[in-house]
C-alpha positions as CSV (number, residue, x, y, z in Angstrom):
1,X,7.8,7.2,-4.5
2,X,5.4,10.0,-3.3
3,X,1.7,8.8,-2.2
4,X,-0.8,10.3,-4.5
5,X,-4.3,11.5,-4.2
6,X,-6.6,11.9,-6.8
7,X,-8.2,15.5,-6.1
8,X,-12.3,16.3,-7.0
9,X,-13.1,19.1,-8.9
10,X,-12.9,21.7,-6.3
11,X,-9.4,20.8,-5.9
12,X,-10.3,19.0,-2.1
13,X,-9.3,15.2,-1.3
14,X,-12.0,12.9,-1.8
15,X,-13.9,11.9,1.0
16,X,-13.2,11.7,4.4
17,X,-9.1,10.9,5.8
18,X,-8.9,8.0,7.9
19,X,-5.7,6.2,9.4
20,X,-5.0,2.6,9.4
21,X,-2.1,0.6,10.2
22,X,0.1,-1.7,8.1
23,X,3.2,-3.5,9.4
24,X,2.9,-1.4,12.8
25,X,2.8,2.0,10.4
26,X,0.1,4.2,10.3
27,X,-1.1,5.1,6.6
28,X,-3.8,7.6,5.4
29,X,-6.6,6.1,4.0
30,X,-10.3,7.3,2.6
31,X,-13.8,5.6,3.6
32,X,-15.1,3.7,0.8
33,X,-11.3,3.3,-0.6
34,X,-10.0,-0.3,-1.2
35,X,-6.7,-1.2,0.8
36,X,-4.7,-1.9,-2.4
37,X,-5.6,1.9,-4.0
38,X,-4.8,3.1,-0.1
39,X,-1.6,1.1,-0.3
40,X,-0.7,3.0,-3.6
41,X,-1.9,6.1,-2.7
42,X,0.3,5.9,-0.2
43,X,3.7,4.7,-2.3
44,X,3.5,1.3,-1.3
45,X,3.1,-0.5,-4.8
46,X,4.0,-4.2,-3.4
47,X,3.2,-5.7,0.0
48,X,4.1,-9.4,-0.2
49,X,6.6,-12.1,-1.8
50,X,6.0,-15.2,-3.8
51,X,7.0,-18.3,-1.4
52,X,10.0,-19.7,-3.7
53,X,11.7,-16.7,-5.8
54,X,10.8,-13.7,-3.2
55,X,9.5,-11.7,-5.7
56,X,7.4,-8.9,-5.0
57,X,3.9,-8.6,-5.4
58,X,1.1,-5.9,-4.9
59,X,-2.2,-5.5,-6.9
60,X,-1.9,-7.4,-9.9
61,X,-5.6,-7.4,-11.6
62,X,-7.5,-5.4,-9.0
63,X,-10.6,-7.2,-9.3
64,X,-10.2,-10.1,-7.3
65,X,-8.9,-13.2,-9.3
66,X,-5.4,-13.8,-9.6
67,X,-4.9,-13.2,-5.0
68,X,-1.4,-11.7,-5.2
69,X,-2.4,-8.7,-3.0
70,X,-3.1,-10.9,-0.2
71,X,-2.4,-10.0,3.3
72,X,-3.7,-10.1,6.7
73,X,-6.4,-7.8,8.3
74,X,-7.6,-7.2,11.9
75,X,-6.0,-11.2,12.3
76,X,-7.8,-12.2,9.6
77,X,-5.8,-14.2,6.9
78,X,-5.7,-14.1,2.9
79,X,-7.2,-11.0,2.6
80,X,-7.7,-9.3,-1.0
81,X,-6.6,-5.7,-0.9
82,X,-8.1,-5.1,-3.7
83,X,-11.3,-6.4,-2.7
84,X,-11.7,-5.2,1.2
85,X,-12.3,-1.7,1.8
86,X,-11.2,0.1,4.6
87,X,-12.1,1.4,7.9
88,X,-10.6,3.2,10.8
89,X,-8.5,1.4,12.5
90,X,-7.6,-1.5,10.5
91,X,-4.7,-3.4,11.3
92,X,-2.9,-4.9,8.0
93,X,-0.1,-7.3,8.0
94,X,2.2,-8.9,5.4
95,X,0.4,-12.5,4.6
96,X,2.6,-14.9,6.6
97,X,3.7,-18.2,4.4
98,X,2.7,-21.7,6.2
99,X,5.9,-22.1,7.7
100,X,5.7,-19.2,10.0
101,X,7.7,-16.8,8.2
102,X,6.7,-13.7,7.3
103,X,6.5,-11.7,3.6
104,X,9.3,-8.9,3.8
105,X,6.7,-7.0,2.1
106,X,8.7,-6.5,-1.5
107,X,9.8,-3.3,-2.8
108,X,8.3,-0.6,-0.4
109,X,7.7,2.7,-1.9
């Protein structure tokens, strides 16, 4: 899948590029963006697995309530995508389960 960005009327990006990192890969992001539309925009539509069937999950409801975009930023755990917004520099991680192991991040692009 291609990212997509959603152009303003003058045909230009909206507002200004910045680059963060998720699973060690840098990613083009926007200030004021939330990570899950960043993570979209960039043609990552899921970023985590359930614990038991492995199934891939990404932004679900996009507001907040139903947590299946968590994931880890700058260390910090069960982060909403949807709900944090970016800044330069950010470092994302799959959300590691309680055992240790790590989400294979779904179906990537």
């Amino acid at each position: 899948m291609i990212g997509h960005r959603v152009p303003d009327r003058d045909g230009a990006a909206v507002s200004t590029p910045i680059t963060i990192s998720v699973d060690g890969e840098p990613i083009e992001a926007r200030v004021g963006q939330s990570l899950a539309a960043a993570l979209i925009a960039a043609g990552t539509v899921a970023w985590r697995t359930t614990p038991r069937a492995r199934r891939p999950r990404g932004a679900f409801c996009a507001m907040g309530v139903c947590f299946d975009c968590l994931v880890v930023v700058n260390g910090r755990h069960d982060v909403r995508a949807c709900q944090h917004r970016v800044a330069a520099g950010d470092v994302v991680e799959s959300s590691p389960w309680p055992d240790g192991r790590v989400s294979d991040g779904g179906d990537r692009g």
